[in-house]
N, C-alpha and C positions, 0 to 999 in steps of 0.2 A: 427505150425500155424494150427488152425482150421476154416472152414468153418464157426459154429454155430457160435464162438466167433468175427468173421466177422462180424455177420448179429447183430449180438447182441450192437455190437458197433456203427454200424449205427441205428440202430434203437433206441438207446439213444440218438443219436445227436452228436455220435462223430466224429472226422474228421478221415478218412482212409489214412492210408500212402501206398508210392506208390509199395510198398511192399505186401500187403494187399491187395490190388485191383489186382494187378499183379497175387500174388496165386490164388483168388475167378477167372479171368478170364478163368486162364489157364487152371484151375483144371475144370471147366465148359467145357471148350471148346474140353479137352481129353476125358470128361465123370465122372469124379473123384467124380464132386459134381452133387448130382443131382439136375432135376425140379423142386423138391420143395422146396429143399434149395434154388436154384436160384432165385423162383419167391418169397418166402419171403424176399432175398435180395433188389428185383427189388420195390417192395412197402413197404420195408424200406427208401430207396430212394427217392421213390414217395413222401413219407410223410416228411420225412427229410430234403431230397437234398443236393446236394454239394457245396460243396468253388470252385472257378476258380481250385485251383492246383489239387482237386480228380478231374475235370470235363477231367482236362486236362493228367493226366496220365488214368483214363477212357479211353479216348480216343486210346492213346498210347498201353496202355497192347490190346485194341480191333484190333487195325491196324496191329502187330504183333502176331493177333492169328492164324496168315496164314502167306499166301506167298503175299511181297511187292513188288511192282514194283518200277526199277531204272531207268529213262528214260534220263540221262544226258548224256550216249553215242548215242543216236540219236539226239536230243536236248538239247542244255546249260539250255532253261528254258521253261517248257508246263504248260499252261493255261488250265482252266477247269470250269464249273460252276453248281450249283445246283440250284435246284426251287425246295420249298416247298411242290406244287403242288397247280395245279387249276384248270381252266375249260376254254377252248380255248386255253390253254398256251404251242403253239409252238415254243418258243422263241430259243430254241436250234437250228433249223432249219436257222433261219438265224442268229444268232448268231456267230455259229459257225464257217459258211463260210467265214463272215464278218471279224472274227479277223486272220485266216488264211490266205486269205488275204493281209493281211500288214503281212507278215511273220511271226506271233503268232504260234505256233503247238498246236492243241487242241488236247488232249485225254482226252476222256470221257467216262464213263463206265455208259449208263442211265438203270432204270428201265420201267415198263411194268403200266399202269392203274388198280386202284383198287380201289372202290367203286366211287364217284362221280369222283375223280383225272383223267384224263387224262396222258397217258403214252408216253413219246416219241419216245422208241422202236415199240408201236402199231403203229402209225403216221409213220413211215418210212415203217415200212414195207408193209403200202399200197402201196408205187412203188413199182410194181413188178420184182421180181429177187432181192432184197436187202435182205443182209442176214445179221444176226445182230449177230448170233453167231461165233465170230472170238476166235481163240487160241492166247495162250500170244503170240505164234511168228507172226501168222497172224497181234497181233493188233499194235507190235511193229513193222513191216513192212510196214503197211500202214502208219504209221504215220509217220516214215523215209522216206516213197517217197511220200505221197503226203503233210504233217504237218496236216490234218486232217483226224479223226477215232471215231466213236460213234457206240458203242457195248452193250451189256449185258453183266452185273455184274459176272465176274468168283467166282465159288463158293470156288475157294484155295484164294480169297482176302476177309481178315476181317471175318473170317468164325464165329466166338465168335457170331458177330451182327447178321448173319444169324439164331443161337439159340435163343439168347435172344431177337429180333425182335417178331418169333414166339410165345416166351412166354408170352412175354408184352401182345398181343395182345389178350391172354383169360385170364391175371387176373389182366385187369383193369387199367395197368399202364403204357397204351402207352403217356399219355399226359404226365408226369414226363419231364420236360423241358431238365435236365444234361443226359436221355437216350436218347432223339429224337438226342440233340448235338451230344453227341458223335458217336451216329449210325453215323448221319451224315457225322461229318467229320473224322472216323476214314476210312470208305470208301475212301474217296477221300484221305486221306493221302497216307491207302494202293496202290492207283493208282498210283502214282508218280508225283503227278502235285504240281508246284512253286508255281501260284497263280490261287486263288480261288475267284468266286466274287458266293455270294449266295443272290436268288430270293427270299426273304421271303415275301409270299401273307399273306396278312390280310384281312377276311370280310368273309362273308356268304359262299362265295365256296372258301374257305381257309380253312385248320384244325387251322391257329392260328384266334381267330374268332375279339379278339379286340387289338387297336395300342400296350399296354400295354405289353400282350404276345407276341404279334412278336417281340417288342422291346428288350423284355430281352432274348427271344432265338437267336435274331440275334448277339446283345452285347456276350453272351455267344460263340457262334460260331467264333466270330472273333478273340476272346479272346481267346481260345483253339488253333485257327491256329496258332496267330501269335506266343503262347507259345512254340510251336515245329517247326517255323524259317520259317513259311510259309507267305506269303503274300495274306492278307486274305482282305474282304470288303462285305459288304451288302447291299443290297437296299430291303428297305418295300415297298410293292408296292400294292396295292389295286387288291381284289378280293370281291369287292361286287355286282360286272356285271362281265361277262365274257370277257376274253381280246379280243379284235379285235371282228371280228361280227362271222368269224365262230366256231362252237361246233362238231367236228367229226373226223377220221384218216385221210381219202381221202380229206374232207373240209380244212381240217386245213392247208394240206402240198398243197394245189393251193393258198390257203391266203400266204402261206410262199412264196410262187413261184411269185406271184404278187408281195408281197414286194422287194424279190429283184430283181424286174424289174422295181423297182422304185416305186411302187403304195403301196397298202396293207391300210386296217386303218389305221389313225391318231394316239389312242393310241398303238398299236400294234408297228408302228413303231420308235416310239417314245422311247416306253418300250424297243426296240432292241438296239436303238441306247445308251439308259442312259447305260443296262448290258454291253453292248460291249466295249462302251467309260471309263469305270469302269477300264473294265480289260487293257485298254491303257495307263490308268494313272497307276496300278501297275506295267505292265513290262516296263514305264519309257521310253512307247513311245509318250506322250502325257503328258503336263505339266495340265491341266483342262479338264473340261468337255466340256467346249466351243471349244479347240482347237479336244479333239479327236473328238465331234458329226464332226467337220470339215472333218477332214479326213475318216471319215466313210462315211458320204455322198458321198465322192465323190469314195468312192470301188462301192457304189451302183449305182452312176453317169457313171460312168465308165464301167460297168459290169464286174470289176472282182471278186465281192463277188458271184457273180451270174454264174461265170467259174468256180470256184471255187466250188463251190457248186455241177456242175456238174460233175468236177470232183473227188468228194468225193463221189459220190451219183452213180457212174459209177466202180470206185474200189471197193465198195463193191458189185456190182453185179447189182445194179439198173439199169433197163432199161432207157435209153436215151432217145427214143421216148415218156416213158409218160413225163419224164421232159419237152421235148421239143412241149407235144401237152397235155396238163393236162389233157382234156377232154378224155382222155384215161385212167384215174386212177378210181377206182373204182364208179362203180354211181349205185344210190338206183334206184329202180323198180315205185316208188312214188315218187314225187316232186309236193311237193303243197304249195302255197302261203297262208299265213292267214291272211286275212285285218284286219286293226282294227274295235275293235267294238265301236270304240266311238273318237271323238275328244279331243286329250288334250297334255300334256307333259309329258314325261317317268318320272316317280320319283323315278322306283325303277326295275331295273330286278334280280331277285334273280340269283345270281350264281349256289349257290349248287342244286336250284329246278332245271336248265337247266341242270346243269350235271347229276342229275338222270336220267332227262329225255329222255339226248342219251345215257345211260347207261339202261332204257328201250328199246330205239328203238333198242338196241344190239352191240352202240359203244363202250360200257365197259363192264366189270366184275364187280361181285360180291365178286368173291370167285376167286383165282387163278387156272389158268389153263382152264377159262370160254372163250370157245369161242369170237372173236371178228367179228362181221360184219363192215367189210372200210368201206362202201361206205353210213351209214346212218347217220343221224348227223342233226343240225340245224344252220342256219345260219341266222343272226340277221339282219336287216335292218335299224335298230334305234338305238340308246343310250340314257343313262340317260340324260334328257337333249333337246334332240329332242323333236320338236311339229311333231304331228301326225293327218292328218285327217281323217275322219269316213272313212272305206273301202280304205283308204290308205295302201297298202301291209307294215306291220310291220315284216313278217318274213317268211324264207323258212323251210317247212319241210319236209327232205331226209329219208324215210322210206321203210321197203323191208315187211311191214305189215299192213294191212287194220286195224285190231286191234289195234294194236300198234304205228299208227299214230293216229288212233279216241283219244286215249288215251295222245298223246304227244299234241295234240291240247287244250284240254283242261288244263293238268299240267303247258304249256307256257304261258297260256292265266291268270292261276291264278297267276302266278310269278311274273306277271306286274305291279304295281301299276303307279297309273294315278294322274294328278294333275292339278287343272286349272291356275295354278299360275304358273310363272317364275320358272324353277330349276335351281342353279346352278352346275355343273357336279362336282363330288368331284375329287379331284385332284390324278391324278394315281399312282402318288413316293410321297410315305407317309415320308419314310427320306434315307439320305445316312450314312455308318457309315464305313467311311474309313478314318484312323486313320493317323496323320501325312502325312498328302497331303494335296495337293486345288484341290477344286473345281471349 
């Protein structure tokens, strides 16, 4: 078996058997084939694409390019979830607590922010003392004694997507639909988790930009799980505002901290309850969607998503005092309100333009390994949909730069569109795609 004769057969349109993909990964991921044969592969692909069965051994030869984890001697069955990425979207924060909780074990292995996306490892680790780099025995021990653990990605899981992740990304063929999939969940296979519910954002501060593509990569994903015995489901969800009002590490995780004390936005909470109550109906603790948002409200009614939380956020090292007094977690040097300049109703706040823009003020990176500043960030006061009057505070801006807020005031101010007429708010769950259940 040769590499060339790989590349050469996809690039005619033929189907790979899983023999085939299996060599190209392996020999990749030892060193055998190199960069250039690889990235010719990878925009054979691009152009090409796959049937469900290469999407789905793709996957498989990736998850097995490393070391997998078995988590059935701690837990019979761990829960897990991804997001696409967005802009505000702290959903794993209360998520998480929420379904541990009702005794779910969550293990989760998240990423770090990069370009507009917001990272959930950056958001945690504004409590200070949270450490996110645990060993496989650390991460298997937390999860045995408390059922919830949210880490960084070990580089012995899935190592294949760690090469060809990097490749994708300088020649051109990160959007290829069957590589985003199987990156995806050949990770999360490697983790060891039964079921998987995935956030797939659509819209402006989303990479999938219309319903169309999030649609066929969500279908693809679920279809790849459930081919290797997993319990898999999706929800599209809207990314053409940012979830909830606030944009920042330090901001994000007090919204989170308000939600589960009961408050937090409308959609924000909303959004928590659809992912969470998802993953109810696959571990077959919850017959619909009505009955699990039931029993989730009331973990939140109750405060035990919110013990819970502390106790997760306490085992890895987080201080208890900021949980317990927020105004303790990281705060900008600047805090300023910016009224509106005009009377009317929001018809439009760009996503991706506000995540650059706390990606300006120094909440994100650019480039890996870019410093992050917690404490700067923007928080929203309105939504699409809201009437607004003149000099009416429309938004806060948390900045540790005179500059660099001058400059966040006006990129917010352009992101607005205005309207004098009625809006109606577009609806936040664009669909569900969970296969053989009710909803």
């Amino acid at each position: 078996m040769r590499a060339v004769d790989i590349i050469a057969k996809k690039r005619d349109g033929g189907e790979l058997t899983a023999e085939e993909i299996q060599f190209f990964i392996q020999g990749y991921t030892r060193g055998d084939i190199p960069d250039y044969q690889a990235a010719a592969w990878c925009m054979a692909v691009m152009l090409r694409g796959m049937t469900h069965c290469e999407a789905i051994d793709l996957t498989m030869a990736m998850a097995h390019s490393g070391d997998t984890l078995d988590l059935h001697h701690i837990a019979p069955f761990v829960v897990d979830k991804h997001s696409t990425g967005g802009v505000g979207d702290k959903t794993t924060l209360v998520v998480a607590p929420l379904l541990a909780s009702q005794g779910l074990p969550v293990g989760k292995m998240s990423g770090r922010g990069l370009g507009f996306s917001g990272g959930t490892l950056d958001k945690l680790e504004s409590i200070h003392g949270f450490t996110v780099t645990l060993s496989r025995e650390q991460f298997m021990r937390q999860l045995a004694e408390h059922g919830i653990v949210v880490a960084g990605q070990s580089a012995d899981l899935a190592p294949a997507d760690g090469k060809l992740y990097a490749l994708r990304d300088v020649t051109a063929t990160v959007e290829s639909l069957p590589l985003i999939a199987s990156s995806i969940m050949s990770k999360k296979i490697a983790a060891g988790a039964d079921a998987i519910v995935l956030d797939v954002k659509v819209g402006k501060g989303a990479f999938m930009k219309t319903e169309p593509e999030a649609e066929e990569l969500a279908e693809l994903m679920v279809a790849i799980g459930q081919g290797v015995g997993r319990k898999v489901a999706a929800v599209i969800s809207d990314m053409d505002q940012p979830l909830g009002h606030a944009v920042g590490n330090a901001l994000e995780v007090r919204e989170a901290i308000d939600t589960l004390h009961g408050g937090g936005p409308t959609d924000f909470r909303e959004h928590c309850l659809t992912v969470a109550g998802i993953m109810l109906i696959l571990a077959d603790k919850a017959a619909n969607l009505d009955e699990a948002r039931s029993i989730l409200i009331r973990s939140l009614d109750d405060g035990s998503a919110w013990r819970k939380f502390v106790e997760w956020i306490t085992a890895q090292g987080g201080d208890r005092a900021v949980l317990e007094a927020p105004g303790l977690l990281p705060r900008a040097s600047l805090i300023e309100d910016l009224p509106s300049p005009r009377a009317g109703i929001i018809a439009e706040i760009d996503a991706y333009q506000v995540g650059l823009t706390s990606v300006l003020l120094g909440g994100g990176r650019t480039k890996k390994g870019d410093p992050i500043d917690y404490a700067v960030g923007i928080v929203h006061h309105k939504k699409v949909g809201d009437r607004v009057e003149k000099g009416e505070r429309l938004l806060t801006i948390h900045a540790n730069d005179e500059g660099k807020l001058a400059e966040a005031r006006r990129r917010l101010l352009d992101a607005i569109r205005w309207s004098d007429q009625p809006i109606t708010p577009p609806p936040h769950t664009h669909k569900i795609i969970l296969l053989h259940k009710n909803l």
